[in-house]
C-alpha positions in Angstrom: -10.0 7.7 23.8 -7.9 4.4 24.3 -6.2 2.6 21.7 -5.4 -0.9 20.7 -2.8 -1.6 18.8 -2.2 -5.2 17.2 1.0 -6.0 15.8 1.3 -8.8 13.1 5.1 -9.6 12.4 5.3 -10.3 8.7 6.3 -13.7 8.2 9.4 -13.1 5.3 11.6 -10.2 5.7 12.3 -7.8 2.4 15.9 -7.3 1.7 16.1 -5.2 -1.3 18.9 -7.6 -3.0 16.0 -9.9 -3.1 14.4 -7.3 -5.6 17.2 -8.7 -8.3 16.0 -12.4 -8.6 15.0 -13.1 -11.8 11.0 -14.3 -11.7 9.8 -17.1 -14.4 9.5 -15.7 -18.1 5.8 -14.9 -19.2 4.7 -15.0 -22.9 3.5 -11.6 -22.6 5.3 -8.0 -22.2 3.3 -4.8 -22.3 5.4 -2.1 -23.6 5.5 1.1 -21.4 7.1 4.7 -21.0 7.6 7.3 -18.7 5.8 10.6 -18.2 7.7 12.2 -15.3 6.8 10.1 -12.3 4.1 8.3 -14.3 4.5 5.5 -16.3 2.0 4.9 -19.1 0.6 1.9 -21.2 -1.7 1.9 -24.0 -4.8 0.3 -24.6 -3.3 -3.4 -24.6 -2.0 -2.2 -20.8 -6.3 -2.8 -19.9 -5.6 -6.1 -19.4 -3.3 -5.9 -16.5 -6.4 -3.8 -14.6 -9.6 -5.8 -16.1 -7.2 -8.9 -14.1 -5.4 -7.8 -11.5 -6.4 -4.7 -10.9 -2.7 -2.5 -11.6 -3.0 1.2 -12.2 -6.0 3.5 -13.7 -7.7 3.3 -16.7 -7.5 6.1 -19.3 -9.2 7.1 -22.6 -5.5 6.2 -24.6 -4.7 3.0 -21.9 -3.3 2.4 -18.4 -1.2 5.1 -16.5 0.5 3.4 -13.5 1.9 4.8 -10.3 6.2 4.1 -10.1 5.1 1.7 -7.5 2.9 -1.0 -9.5 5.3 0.0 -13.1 8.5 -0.9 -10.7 7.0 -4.0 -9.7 5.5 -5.0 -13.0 8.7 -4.6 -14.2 10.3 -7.0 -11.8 7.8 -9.2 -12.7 8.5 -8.8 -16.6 4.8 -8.3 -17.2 6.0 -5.1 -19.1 8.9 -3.3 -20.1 9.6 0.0 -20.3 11.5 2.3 -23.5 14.7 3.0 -22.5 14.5 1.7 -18.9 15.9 -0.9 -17.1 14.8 -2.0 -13.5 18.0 -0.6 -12.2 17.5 2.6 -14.0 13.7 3.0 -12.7 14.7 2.1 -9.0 17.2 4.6 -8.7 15.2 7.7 -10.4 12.2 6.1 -8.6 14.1 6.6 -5.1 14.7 9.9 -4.6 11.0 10.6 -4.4 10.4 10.8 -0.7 9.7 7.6 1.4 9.2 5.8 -2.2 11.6 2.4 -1.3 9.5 2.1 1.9 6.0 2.2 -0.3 7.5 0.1 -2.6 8.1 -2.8 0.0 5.0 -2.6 1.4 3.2 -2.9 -1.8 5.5 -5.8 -3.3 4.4 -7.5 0.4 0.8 -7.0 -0.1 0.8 -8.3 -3.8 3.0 -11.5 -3.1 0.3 -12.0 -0.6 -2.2 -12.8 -3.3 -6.1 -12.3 -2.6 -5.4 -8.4 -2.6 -5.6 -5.2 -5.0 -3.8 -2.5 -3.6 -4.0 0.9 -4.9 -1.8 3.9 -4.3 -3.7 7.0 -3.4 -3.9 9.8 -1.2 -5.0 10.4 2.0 -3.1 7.4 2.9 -0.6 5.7 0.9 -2.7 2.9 -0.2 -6.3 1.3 -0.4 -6.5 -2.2 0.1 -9.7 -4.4 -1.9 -10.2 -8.1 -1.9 -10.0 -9.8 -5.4 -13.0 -11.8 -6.2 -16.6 -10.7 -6.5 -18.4 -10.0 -9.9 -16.8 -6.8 -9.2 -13.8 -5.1 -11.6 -10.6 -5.3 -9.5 -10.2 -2.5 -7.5 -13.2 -1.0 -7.3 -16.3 -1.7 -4.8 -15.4 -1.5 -0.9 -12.2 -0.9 0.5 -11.4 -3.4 3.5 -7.7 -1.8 4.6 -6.6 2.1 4.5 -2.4 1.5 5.0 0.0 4.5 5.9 3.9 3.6 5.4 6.4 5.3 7.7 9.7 4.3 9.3 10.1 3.1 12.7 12.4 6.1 13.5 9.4 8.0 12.4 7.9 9.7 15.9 4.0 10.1 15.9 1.6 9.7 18.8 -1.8 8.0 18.9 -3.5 10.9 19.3 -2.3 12.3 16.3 -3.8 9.4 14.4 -6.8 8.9 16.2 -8.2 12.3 16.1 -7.6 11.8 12.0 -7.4 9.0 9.8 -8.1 6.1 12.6 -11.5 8.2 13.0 -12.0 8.7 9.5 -11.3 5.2 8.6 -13.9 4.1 11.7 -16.2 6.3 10.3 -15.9 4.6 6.2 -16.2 0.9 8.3 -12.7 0.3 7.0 -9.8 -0.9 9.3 -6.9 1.4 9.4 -2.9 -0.1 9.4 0.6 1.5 10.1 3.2 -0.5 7.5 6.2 -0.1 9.1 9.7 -0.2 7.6 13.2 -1.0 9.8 16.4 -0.3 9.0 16.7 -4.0 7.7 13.7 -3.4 5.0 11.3 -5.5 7.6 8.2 -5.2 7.9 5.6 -4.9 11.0 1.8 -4.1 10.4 -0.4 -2.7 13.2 -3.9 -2.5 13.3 -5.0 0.9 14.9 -8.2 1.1 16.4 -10.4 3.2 19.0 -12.8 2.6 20.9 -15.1 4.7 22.7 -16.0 5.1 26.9 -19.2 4.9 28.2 -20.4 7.5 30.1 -21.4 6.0 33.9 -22.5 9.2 35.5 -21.3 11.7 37.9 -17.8 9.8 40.2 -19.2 8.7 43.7 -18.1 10.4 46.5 -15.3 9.5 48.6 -15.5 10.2 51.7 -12.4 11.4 53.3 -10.1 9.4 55.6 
């Protein structure tokens, strides 16, 4: 089962001091706090999904994964008790690969015309905006797994599980990977399957 790989070079690179520019005030901050890893809104947090598709509705409000509330927070659309962004990206850190998800999903959202959506089994599911559709919801176009480029995998290992899986759900399935720089490279992994052309001709010997 051959593979094809595409690599897209992203066109801006990531640096994480770039993460301290101040962005434009807004005239509205949605007041947050943590639980654990979690961070949670209440019911005037419903905007920020009925629009732009961040986090998962709950009965009491929003609960957002510490990769949207990190980023919301950069953008100043909320704030969080007793947090700063300083204070969020350090705790946030020492959960495993977290700075490397966390540039990937800042990249897809400054890209505009995307939701993405943390969630197992890959690190995040990729919708179009538009449609009469809620953000979010509806058909995923792009399954994205984050890893290093130190990180050592082969094809096979990825073909004979989520590339398949992903073929098999129509959806296109991309490697976000993250140098040592904070750069990013996407690669769109696909497979494609041989036909079979009967039994080898023989050869006569020389």
């Amino acid at each position: 089962m051959p593979g094809n790989w595409q690599k897209r070079q992203v066109p801006e690179c990531l640096p994480t001091q770039l993460f301290k520019i101040s962005s434009p005030p807004i005239l509205l901050t949605v007041k947050a706090r943590r639980d654990g890893t979690t961070v949670v809104l209440g019911k005037d947090g419903h905007t920020l999904y009925d629009q732009s598709g961040y986090g998962r509705k709950t009965a009491d409000g929003l609960s957002l994964s510490p990769e949207e509330a990190l980023y919301l927070v950069l953008k100043k659309k909320i704030t969080v008790e007793g947090e700063s962004f300083e204070s969020l990206i350090t705790d946030f850190s020492s959960l495993p690969g977290f700075m490397r998800r966390f540039l990937v999903y800042r990249d897809m959202r400054e890209r505009g015309g995307y939701v993405i959506l943390p969630g197992p089994p890959q690190d995040f599911r990729v919708f179009r905006r538009g449609g009469e559709r809620p953000p979010g919801t509806g058909r995923t176009n792009y399954l994205i797994r984050v890893l290093s480029e130190r990180d050592l995998i082969t094809f096979r290992e990825l073909a004979g599980g989520e590339v398949e899986s992903a073929t098999h759900m129509r959806k296109q399935f991309v490697l976000a990977a993250v140098d040592d720089e904070d750069e990013l490279t996407y690669y769109d992994v696909k497979t494609e399957s041989l036909k079979e052309t009967g039994a080898a001709p023989d050869i006569p010997p020389r």
